[in-house]
Backbone atoms as SQL, in Angstrom:
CREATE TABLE atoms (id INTEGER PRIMARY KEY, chain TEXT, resi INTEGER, resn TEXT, atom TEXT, x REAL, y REAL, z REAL);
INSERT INTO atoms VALUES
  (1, 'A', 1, 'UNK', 'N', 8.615, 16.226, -9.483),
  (2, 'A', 1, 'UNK', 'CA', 7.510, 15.356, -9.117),
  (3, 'A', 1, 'UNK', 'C', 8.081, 14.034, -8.591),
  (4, 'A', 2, 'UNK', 'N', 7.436, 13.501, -7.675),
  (5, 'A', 2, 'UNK', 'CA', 7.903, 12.307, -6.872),
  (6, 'A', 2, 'UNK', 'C', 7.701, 11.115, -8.016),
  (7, 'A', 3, 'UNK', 'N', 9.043, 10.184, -7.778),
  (8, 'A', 3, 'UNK', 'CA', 8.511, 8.802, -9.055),
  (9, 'A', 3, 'UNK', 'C', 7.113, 8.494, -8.366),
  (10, 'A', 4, 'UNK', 'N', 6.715, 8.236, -7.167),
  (11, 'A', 4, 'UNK', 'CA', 5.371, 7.262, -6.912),
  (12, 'A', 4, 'UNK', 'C', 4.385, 8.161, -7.218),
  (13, 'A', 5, 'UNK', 'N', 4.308, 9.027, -7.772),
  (14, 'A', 5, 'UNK', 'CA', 3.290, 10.133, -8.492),
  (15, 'A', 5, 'UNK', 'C', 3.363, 9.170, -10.026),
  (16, 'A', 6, 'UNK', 'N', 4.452, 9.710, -10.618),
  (17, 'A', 6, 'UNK', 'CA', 4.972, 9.498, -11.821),
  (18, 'A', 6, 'UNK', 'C', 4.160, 8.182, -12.469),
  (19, 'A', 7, 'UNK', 'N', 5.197, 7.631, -12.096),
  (20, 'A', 7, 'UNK', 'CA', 4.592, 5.667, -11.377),
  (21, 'A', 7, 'UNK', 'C', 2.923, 5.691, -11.489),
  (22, 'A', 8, 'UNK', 'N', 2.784, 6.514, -10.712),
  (23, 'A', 8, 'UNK', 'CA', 1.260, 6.114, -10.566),
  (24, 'A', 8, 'UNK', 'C', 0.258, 6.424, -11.578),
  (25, 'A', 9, 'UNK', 'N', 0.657, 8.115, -12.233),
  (26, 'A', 9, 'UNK', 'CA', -0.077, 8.529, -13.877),
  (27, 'A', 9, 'UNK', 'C', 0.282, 8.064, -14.734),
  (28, 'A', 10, 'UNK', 'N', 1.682, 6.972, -15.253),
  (29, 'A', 10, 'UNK', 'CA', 1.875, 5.887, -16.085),
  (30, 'A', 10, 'UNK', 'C', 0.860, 4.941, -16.028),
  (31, 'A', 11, 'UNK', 'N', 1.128, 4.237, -14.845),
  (32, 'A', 11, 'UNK', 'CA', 0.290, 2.677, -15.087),
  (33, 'A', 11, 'UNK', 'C', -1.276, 3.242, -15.517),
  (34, 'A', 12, 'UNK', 'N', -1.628, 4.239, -15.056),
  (35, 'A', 12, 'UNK', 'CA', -3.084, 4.884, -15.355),
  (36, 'A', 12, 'UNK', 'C', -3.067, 5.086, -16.760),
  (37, 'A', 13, 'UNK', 'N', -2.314, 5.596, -17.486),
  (38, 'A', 13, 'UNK', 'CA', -2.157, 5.941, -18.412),
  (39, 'A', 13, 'UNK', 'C', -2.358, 5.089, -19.244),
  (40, 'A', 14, 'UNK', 'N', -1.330, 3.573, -19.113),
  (41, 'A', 14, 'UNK', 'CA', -1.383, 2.466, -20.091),
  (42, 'A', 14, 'UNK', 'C', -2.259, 1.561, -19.732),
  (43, 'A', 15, 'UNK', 'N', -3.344, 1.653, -18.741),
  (44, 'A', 15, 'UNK', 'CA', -4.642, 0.867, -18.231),
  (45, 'A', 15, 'UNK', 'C', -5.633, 1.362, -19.139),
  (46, 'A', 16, 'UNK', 'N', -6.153, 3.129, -19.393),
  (47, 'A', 16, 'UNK', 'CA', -6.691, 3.893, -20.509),
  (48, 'A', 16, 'UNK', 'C', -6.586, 3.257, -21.862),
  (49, 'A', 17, 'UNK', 'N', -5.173, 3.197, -21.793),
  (50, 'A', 17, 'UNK', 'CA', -4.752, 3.031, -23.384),
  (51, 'A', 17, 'UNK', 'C', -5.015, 1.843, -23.793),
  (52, 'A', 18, 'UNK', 'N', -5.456, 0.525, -23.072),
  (53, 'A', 18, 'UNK', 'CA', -6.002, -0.357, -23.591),
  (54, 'A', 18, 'UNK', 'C', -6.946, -0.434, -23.974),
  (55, 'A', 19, 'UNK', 'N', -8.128, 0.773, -23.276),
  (56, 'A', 19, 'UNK', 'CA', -9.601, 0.498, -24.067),
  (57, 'A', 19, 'UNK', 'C', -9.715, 1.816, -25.471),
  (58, 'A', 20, 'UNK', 'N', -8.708, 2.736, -25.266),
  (59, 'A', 20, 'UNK', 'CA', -8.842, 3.159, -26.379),
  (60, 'A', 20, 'UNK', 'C', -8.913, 2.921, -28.092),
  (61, 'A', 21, 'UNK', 'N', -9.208, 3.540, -28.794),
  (62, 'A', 21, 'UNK', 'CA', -8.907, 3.286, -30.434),
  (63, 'A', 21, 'UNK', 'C', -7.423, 3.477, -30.333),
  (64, 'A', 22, 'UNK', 'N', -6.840, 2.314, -31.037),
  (65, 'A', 22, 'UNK', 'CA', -5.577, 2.580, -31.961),
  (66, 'A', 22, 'UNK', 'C', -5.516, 3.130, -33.317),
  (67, 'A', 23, 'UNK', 'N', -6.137, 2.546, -34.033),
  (68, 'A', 23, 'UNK', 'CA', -6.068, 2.656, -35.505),
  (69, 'A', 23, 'UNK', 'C', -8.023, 2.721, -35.900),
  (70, 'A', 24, 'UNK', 'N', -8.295, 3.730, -37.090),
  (71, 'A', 24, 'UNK', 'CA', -9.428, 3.310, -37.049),
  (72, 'A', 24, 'UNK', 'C', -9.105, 3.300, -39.081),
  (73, 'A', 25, 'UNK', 'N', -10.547, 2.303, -39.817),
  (74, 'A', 25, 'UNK', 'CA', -10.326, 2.356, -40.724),
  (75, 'A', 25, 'UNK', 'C', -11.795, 2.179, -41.229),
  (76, 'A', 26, 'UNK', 'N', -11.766, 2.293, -42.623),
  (77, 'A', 26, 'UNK', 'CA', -13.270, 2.065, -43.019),
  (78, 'A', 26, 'UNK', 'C', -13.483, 0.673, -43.608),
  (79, 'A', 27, 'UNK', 'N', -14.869, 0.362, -43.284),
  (80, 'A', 27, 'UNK', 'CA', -15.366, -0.963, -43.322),
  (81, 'A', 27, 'UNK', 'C', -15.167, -1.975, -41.827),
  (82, 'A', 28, 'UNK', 'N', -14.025, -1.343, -41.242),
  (83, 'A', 28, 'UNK', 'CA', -13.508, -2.482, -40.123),
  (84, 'A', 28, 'UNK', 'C', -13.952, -1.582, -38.666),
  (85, 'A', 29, 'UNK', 'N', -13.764, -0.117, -39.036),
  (86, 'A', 29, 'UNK', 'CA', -14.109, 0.751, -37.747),
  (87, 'A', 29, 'UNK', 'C', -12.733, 0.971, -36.680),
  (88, 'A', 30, 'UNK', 'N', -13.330, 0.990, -35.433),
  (89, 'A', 30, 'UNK', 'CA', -11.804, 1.717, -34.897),
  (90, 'A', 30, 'UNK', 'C', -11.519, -0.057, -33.849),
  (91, 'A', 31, 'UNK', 'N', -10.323, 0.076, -33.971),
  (92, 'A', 31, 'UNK', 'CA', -9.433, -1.579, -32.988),
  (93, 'A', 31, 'UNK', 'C', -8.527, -0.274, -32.002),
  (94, 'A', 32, 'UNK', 'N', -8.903, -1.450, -30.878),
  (95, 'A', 32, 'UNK', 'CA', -8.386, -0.989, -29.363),
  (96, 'A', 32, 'UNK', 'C', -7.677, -2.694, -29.173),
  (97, 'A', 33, 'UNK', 'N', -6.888, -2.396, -28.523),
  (98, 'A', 33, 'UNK', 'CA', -6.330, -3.849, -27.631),
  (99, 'A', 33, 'UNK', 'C', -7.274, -4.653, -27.182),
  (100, 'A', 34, 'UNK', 'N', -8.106, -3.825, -26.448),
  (101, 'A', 34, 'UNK', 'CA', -9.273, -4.644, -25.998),
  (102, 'A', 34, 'UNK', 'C', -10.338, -5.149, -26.595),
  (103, 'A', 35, 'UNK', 'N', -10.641, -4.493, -28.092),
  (104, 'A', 35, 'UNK', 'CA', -11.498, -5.142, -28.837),
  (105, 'A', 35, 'UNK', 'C', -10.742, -5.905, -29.710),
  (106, 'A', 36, 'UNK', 'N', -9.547, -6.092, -29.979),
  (107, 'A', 36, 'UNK', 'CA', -9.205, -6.663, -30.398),
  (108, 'A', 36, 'UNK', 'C', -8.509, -8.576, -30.139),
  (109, 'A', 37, 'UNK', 'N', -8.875, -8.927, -28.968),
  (110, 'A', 37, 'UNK', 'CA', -8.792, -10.063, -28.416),
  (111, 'A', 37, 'UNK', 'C', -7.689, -10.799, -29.043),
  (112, 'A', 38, 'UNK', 'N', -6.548, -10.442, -29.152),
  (113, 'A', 38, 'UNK', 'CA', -5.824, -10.800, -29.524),
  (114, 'A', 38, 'UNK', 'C', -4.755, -11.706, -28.338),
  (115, 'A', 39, 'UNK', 'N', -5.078, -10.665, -27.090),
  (116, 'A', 39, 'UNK', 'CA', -3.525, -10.646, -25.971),
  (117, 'A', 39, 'UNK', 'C', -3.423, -9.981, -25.764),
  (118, 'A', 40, 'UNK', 'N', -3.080, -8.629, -26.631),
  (119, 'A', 40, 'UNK', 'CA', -2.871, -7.373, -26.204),
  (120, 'A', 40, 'UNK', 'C', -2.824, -6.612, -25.106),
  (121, 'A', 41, 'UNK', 'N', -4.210, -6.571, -24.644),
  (122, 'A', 41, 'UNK', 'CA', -4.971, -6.190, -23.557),
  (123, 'A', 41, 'UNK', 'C', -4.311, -6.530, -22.290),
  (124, 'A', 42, 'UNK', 'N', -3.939, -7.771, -22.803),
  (125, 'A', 42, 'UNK', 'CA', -3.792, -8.553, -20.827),
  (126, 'A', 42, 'UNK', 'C', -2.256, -8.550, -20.926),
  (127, 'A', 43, 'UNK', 'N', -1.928, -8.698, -21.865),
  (128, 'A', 43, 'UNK', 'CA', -0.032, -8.015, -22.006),
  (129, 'A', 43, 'UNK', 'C', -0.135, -6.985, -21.207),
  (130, 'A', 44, 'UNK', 'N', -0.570, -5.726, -21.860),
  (131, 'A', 44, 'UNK', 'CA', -0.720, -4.211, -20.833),
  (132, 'A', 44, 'UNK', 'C', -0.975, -4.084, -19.961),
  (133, 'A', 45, 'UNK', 'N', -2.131, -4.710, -19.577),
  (134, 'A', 45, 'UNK', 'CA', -2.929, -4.934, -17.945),
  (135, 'A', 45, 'UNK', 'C', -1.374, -5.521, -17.056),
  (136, 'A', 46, 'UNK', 'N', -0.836, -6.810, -17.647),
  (137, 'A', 46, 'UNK', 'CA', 0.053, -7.500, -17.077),
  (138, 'A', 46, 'UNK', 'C', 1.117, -6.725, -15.942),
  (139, 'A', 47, 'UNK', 'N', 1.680, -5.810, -17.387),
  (140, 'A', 47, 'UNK', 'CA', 2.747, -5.169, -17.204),
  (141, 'A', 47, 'UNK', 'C', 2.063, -3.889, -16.115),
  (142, 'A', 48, 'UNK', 'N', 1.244, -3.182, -16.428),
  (143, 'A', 48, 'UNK', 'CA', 0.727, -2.410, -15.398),
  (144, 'A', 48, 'UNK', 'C', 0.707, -2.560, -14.169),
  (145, 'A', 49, 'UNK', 'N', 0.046, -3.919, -13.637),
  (146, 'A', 49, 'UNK', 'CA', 0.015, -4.157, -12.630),
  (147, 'A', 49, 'UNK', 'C', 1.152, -4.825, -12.106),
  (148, 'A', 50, 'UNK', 'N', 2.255, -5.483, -12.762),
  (149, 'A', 50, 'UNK', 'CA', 3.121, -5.524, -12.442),
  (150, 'A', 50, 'UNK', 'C', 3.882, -4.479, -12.055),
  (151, 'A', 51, 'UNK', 'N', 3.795, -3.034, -12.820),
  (152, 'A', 51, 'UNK', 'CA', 4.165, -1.747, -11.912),
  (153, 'A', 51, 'UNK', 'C', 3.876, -1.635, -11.008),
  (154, 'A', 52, 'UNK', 'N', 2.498, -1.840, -10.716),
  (155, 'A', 52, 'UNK', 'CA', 1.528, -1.304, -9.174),
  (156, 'A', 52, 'UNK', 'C', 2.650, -1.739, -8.540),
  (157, 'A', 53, 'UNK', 'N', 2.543, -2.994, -8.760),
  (158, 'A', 53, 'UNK', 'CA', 3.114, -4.214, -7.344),
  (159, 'A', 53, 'UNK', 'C', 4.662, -3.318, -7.150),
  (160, 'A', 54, 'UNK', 'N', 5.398, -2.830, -8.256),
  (161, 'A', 54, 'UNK', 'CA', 6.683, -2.227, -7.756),
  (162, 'A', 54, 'UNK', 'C', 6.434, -1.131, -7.411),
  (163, 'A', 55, 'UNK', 'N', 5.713, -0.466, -7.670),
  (164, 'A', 55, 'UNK', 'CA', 5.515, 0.980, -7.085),
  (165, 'A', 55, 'UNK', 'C', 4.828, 1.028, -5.762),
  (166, 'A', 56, 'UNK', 'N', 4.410, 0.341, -5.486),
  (167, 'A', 56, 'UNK', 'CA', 3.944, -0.357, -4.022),
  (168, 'A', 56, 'UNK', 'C', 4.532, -0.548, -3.209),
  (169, 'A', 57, 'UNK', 'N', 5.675, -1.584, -3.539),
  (170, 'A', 57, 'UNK', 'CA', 7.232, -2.124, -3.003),
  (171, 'A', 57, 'UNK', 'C', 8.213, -1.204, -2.987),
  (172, 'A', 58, 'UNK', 'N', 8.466, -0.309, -3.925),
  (173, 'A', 58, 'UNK', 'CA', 9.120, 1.043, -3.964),
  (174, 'A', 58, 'UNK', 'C', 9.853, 0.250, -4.663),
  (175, 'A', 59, 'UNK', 'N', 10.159, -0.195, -5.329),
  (176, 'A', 59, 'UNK', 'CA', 10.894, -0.847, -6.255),
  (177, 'A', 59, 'UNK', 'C', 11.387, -0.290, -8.100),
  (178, 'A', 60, 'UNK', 'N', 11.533, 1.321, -7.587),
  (179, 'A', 60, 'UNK', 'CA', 11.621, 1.898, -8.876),
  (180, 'A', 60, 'UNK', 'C', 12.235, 1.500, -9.869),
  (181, 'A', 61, 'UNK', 'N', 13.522, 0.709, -9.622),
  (182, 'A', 61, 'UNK', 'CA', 14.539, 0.736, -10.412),
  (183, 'A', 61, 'UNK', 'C', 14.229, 0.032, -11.607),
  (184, 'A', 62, 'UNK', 'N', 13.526, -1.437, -11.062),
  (185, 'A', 62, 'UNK', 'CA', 12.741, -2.329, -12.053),
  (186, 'A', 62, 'UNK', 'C', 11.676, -1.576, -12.606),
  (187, 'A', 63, 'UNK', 'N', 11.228, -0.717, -12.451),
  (188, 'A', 63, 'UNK', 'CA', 10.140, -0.377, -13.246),
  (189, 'A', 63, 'UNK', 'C', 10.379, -0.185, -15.254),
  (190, 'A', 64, 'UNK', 'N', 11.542, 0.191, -15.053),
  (191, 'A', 64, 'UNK', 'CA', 12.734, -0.082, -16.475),
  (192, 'A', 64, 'UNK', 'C', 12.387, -1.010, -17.284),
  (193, 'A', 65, 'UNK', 'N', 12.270, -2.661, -16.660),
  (194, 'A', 65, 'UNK', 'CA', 11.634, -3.296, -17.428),
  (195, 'A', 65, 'UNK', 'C', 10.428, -3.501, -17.843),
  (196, 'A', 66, 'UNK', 'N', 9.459, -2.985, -17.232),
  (197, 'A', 66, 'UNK', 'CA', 8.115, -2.998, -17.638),
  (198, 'A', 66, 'UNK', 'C', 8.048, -1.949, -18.551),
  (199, 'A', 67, 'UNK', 'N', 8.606, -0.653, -18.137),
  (200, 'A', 67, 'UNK', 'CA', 8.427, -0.130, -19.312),
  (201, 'A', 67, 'UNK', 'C', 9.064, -0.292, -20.650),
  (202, 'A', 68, 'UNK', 'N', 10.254, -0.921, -20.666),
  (203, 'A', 68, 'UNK', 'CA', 10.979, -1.268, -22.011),
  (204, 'A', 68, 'UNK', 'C', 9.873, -2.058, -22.655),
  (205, 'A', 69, 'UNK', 'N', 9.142, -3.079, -22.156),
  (206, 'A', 69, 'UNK', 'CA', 8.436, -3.767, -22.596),
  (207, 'A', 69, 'UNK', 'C', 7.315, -3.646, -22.920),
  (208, 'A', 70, 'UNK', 'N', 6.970, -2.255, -22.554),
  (209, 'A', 70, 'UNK', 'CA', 5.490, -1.868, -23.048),
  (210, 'A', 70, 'UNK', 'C', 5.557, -1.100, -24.020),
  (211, 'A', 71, 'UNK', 'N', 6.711, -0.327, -24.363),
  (212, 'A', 71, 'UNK', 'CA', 7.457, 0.446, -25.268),
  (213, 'A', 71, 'UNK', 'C', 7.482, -0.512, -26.730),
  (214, 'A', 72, 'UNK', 'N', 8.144, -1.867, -26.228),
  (215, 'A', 72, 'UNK', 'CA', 8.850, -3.092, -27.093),
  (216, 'A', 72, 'UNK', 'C', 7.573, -3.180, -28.141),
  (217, 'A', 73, 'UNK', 'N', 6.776, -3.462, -26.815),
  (218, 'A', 73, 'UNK', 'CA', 5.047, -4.532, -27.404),
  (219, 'A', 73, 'UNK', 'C', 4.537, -3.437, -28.084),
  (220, 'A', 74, 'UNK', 'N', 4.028, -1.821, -28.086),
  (221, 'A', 74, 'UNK', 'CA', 3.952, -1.235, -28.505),
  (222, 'A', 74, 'UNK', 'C', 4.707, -0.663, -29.860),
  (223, 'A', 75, 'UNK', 'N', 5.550, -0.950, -29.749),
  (224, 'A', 75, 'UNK', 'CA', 6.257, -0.785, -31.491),
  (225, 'A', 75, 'UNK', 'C', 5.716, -1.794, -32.035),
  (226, 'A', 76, 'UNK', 'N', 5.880, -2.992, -31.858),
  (227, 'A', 76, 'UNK', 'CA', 6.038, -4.062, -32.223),
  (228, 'A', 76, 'UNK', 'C', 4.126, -4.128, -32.726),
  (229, 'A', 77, 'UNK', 'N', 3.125, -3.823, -32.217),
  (230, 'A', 77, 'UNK', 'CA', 2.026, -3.238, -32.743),
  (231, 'A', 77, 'UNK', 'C', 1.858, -2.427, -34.122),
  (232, 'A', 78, 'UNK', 'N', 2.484, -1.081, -33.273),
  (233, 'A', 78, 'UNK', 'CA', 2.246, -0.595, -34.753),
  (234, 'A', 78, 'UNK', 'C', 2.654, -1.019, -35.891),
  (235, 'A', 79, 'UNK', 'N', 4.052, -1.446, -36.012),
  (236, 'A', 79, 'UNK', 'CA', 4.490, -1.816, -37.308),
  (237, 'A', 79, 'UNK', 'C', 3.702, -3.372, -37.803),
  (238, 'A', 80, 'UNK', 'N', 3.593, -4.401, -36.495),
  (239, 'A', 80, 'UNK', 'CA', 2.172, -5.259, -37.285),
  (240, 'A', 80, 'UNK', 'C', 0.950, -4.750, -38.087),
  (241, 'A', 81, 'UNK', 'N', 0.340, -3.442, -37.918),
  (242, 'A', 81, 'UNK', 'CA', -0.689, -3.144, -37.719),
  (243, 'A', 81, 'UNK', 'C', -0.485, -2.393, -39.408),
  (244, 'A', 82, 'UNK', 'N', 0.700, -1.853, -39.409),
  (245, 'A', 82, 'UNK', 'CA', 1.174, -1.222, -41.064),
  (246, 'A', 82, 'UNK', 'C', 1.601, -2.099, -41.239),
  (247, 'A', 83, 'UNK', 'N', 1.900, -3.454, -41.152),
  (248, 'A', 83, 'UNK', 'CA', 2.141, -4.302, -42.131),
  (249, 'A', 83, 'UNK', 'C', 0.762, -5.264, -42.966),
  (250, 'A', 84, 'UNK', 'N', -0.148, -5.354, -41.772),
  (251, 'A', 84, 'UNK', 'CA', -1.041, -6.360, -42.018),
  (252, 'A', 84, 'UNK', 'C', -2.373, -5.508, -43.033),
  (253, 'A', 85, 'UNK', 'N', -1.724, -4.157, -43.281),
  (254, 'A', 85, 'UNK', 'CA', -2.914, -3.402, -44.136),
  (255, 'A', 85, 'UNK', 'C', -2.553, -3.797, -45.762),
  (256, 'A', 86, 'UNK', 'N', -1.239, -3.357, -45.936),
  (257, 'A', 86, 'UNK', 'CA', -0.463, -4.124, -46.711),
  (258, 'A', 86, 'UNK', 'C', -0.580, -2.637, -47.427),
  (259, 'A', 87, 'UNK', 'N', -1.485, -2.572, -48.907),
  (260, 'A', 87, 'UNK', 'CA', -1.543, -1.629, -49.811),
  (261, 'A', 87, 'UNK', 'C', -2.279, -0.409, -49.239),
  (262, 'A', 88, 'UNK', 'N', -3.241, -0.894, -48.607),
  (263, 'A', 88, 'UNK', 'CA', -4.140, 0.123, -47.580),
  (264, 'A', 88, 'UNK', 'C', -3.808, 0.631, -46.750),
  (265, 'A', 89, 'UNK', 'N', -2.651, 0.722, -46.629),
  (266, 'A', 89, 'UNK', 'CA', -1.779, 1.230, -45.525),
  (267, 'A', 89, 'UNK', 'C', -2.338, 3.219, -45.382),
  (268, 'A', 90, 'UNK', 'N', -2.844, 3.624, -46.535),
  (269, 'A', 90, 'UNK', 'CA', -3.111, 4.976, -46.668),
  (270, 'A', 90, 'UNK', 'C', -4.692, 4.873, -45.803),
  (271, 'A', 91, 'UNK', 'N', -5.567, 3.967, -45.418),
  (272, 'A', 91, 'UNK', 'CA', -6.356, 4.000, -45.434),
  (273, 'A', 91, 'UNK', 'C', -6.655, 4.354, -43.957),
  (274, 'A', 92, 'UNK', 'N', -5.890, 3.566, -42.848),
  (275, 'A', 92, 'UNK', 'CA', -5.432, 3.516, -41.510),
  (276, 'A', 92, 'UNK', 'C', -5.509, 4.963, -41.291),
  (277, 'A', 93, 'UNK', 'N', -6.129, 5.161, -39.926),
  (278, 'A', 93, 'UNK', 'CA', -5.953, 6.455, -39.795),
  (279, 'A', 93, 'UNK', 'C', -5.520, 6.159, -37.911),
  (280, 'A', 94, 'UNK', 'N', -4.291, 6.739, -37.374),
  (281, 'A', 94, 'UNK', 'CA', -4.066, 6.441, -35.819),
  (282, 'A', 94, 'UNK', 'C', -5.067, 6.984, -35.616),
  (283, 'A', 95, 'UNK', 'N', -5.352, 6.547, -33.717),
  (284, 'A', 95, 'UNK', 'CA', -5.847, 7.426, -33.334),
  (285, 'A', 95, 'UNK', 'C', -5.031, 7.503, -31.905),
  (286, 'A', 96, 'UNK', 'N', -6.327, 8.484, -31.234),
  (287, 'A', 96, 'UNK', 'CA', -5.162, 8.950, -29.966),
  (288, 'A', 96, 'UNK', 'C', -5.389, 7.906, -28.776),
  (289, 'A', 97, 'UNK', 'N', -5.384, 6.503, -28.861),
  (290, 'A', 97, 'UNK', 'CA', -4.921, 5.529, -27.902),
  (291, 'A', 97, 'UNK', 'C', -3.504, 5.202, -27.867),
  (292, 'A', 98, 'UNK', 'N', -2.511, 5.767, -28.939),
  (293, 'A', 98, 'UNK', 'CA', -1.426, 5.612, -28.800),
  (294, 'A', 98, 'UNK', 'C', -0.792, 6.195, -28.386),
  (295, 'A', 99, 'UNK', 'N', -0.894, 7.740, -27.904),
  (296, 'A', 99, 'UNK', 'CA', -0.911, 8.758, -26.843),
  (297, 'A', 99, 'UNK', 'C', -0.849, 8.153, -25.477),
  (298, 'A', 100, 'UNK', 'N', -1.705, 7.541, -25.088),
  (299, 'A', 100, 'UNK', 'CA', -1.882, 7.164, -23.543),
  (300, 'A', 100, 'UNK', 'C', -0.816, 5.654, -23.526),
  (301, 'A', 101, 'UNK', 'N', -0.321, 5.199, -24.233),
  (302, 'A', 101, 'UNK', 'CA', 0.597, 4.371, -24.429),
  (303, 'A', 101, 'UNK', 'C', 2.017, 4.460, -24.475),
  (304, 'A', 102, 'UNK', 'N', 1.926, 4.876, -25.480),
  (305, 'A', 102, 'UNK', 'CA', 3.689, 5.851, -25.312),
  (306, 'A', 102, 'UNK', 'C', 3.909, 6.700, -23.798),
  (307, 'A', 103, 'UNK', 'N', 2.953, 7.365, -24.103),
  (308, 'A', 103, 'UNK', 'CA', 3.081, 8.237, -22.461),
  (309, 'A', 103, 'UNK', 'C', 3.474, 7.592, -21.400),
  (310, 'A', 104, 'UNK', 'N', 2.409, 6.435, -21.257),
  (311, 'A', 104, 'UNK', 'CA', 2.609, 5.636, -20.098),
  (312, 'A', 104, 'UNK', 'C', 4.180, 4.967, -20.155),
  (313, 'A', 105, 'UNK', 'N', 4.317, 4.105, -20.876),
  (314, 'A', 105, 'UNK', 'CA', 5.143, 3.934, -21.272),
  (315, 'A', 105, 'UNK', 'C', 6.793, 4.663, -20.874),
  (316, 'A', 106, 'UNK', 'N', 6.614, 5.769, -21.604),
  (317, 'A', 106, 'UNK', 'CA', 7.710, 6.768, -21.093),
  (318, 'A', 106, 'UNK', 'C', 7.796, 7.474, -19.781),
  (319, 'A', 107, 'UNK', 'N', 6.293, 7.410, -19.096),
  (320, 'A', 107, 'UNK', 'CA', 6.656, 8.364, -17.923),
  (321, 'A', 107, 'UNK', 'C', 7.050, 6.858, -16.417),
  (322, 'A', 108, 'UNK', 'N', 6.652, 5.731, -17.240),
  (323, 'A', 108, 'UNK', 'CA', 7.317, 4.850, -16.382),
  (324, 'A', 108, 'UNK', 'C', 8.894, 4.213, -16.570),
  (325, 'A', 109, 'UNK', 'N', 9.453, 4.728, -17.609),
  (326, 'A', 109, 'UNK', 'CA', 10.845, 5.085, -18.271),
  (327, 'A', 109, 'UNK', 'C', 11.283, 5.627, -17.100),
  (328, 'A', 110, 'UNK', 'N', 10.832, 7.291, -17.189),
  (329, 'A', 110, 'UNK', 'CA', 10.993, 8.285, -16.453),
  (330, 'A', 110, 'UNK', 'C', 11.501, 8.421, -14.850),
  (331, 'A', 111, 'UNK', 'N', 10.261, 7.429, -14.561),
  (332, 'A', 111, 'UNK', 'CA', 10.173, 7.211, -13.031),
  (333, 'A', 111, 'UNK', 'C', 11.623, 6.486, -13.134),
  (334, 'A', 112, 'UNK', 'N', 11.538, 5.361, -13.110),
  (335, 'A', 112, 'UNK', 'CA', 12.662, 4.058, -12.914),
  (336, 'A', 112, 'UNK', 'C', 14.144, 5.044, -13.082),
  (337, 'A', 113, 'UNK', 'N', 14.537, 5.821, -13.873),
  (338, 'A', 113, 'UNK', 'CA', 15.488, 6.580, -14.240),
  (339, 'A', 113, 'UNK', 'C', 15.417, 7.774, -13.550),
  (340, 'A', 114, 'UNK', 'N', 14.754, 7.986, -12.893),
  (341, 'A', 114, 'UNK', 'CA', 14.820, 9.710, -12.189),
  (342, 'A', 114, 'UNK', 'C', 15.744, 9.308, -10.873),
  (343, 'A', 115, 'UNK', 'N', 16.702, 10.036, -10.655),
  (344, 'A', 115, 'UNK', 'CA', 17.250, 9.632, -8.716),
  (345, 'A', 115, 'UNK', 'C', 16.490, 10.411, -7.978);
């Protein structure tokens, strides 16, 4: 598959994954990036469209860093997200917005690294 394919079902991928559920729990319900107004959201958006613009430019090589960094911000989530439950940590249940994240994520890995 061509990277500007690749490229292109990533950034789609991690544009999705912002309005999805991450984590859902009881009493609080399900948190997405986007309902969660934290930053999140416009971090991802950021970096996304900062792909466009290289995948546009043909600029695969950099695409490496956007995805390290959506990868980064994405860990760096979840383990906030099991930390800030604390004891309730059993209570958290993922959901599948972290699917379209990682994915994205990795298949813009993918691209940047494919010759």
């Amino acid at each position: 598959m061509k990277k500007l394919y690749i490229s292109l079902i990533a950034i789609f991928a991690l544009i999705i994954g912002i309005f999805t559920p991450l984590v859902s729990a009881p009493m609080i319900g399900q948190i997405s990036y986007f309902s969660d107004a934290q930053g999140g959201a416009l971090f991802i958006f950021m970096l996304a469209l900062i792909s466009l613009i290289l995948t546009i430019n043909k600029y695969f090589k950099h695409l490496a860093i956007t995805a390290l960094s959506a990868l980064a911000f994405n860990i760096y989530t979840f383990i906030q997200l099991k930390e800030s439950a604390g004891e309730n940590v059993e209570l958290l249940v993922y959901e599948y917005g972290w699917i379209f994240l990682i994915l994205g994520s990795l298949l813009l890995l993918i691209a940047a690294l494919k010759k």
